[in-house]
Kinemage of the C-alpha trace (Angstrom):
@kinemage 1
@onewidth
@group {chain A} dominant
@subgroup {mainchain}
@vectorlist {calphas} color= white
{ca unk a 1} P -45.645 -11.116 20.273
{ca unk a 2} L -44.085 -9.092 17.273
{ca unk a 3} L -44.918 -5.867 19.217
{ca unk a 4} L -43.370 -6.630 22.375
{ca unk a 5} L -39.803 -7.990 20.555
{ca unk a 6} L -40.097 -4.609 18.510
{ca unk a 7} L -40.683 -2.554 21.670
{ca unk a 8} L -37.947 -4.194 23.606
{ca unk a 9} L -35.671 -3.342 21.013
{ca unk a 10} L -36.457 -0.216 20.373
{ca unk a 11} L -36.959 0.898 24.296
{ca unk a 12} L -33.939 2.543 25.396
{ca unk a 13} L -32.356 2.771 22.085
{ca unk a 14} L -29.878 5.691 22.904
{ca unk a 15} L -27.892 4.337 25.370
{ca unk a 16} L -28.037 0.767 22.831
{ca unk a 17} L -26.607 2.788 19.923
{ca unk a 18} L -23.990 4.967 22.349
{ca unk a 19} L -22.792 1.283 23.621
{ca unk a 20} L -22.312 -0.006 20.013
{ca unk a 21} L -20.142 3.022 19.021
{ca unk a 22} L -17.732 2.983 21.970
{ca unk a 23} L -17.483 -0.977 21.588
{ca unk a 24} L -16.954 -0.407 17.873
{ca unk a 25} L -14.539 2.639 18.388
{ca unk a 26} L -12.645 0.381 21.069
{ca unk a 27} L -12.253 -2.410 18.808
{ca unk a 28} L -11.165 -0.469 15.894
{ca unk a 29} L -8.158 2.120 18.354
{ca unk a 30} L -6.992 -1.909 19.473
{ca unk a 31} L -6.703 -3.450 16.433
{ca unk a 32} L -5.148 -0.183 14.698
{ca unk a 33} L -2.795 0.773 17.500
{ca unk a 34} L -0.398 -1.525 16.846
{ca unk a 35} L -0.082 -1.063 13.225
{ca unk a 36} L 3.345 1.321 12.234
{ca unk a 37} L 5.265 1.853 8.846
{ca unk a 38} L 8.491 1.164 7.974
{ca unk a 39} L 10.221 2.788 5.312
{ca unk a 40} L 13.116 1.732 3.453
{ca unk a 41} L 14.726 3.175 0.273
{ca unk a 42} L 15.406 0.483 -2.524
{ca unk a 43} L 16.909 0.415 -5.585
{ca unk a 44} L 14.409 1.301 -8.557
{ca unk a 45} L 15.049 -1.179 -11.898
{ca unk a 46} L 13.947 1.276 -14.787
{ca unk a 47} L 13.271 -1.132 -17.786
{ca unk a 48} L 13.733 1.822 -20.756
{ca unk a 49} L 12.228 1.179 -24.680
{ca unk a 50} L 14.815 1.174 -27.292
{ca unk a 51} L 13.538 3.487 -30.145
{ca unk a 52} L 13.059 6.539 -26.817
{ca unk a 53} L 15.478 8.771 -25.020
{ca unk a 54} L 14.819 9.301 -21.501
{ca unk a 55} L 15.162 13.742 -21.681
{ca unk a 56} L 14.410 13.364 -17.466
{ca unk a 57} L 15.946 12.746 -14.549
{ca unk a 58} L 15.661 8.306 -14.622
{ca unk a 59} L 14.366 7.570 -10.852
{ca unk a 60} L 17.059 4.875 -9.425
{ca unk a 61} L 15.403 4.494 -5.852
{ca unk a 62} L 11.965 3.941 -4.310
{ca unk a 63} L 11.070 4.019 -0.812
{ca unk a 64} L 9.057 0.777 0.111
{ca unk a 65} L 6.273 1.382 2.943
{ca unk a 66} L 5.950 -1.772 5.071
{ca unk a 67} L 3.339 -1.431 7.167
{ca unk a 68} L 1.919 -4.264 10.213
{ca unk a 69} L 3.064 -4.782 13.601
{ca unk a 70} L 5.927 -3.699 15.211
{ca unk a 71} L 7.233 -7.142 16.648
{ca unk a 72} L 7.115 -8.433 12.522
{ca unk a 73} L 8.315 -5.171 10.256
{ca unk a 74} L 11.598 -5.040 11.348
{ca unk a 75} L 12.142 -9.086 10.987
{ca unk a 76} L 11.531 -8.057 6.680
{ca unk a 77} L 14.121 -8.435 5.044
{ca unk a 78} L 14.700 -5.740 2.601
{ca unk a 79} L 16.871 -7.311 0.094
{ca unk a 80} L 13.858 -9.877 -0.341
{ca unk a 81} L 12.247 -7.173 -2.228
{ca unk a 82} L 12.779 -5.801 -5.989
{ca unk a 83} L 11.258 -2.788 -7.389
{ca unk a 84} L 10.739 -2.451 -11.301
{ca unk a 85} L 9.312 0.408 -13.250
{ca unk a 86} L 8.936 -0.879 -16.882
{ca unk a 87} L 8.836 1.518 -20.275
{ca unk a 88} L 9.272 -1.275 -22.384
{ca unk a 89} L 5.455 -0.208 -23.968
{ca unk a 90} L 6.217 3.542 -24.766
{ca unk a 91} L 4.895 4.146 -28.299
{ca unk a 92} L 5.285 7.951 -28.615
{ca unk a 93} L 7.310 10.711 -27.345
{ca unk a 94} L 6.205 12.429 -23.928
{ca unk a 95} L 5.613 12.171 -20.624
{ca unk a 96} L 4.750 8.573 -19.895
{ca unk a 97} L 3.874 7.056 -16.395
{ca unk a 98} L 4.020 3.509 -15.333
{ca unk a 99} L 3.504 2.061 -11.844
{ca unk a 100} L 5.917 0.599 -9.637
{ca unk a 101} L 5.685 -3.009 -9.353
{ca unk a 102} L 7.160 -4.714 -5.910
{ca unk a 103} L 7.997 -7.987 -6.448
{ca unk a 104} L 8.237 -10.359 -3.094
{ca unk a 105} L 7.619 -13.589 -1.494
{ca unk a 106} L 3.408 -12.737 -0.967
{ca unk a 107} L 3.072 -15.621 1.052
{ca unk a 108} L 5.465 -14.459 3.595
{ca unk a 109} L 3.618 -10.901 3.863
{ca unk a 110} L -0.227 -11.653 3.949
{ca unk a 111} L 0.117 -14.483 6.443
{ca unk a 112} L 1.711 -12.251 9.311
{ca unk a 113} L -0.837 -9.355 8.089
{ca unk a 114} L 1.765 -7.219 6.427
{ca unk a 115} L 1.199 -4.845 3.624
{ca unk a 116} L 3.880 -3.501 1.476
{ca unk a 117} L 3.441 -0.484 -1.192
{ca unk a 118} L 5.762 1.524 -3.322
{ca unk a 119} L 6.316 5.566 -2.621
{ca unk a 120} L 5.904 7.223 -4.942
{ca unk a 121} L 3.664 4.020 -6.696
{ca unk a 122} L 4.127 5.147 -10.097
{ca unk a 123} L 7.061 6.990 -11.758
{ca unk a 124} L 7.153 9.287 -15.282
{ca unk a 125} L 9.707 10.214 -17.693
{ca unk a 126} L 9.805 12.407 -20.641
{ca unk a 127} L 10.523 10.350 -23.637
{ca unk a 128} L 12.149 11.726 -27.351
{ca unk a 129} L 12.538 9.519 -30.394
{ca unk a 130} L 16.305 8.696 -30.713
């Protein structure tokens, strides 16, 4: 019994394995080829420490990526989202980098299969002791 189920399964196994990839590859160009970006420039809330000087250019803009379906990125409302890069923790003079953090409603992104990232998703200043 266990030899014919192994030899039925492994009979013809080429054109088994060549019909799994094109499903999979089918599957995957479907689900994928409806997904687009959206990018839209928002204004960057740079939280600075108080014994630092920023020497560098202080970032005031961030593009955020929205990316999902076309019929549902363009119904985002941008002003819904706040972008904040925060110093606050700088303990020594330097170059210091700190990640973007997007604040938003999550509940209102995940359910409709939307994900939304900063550009560039950290920033960096040079710092100097006042």
């Amino acid at each position: 019994m266990k030899n014919k189920a192994l030899s039925s399964v492994l009979q013809n196994w080429i054109p088994k394995i060549f019909s799994f990839l094109t499903a999979l590859f089918i599957v995957l160009a479907v689900r994928f080829m409806n997904v687009n970006d959206r990018v839209v420039t928002l204004p960057l809330d740079v939280i600075l420490p108080e014994d630092y000087t920023a020497v560098s250019l202080v970032p005031d803009t961030v593009d955020a990526v929205i990316t999902g379906s076309d019929s549902i990125i363009y119904l985002v409302d941008p002003s819904a989202i706040t972008a904040t890069a925060d110093f606050s923790a700088v303990a020594a003079p330097g170059i210091v980098r700190v990640p973007v953090s997007l604040e938003y409603r999550d509940d209102i992104y995940t359910r409709d299969g939307l994900v939304v990232s900063a550009k560039p998703s950290s920033v960096r200043i040079l710092f100097e002791e006042k």
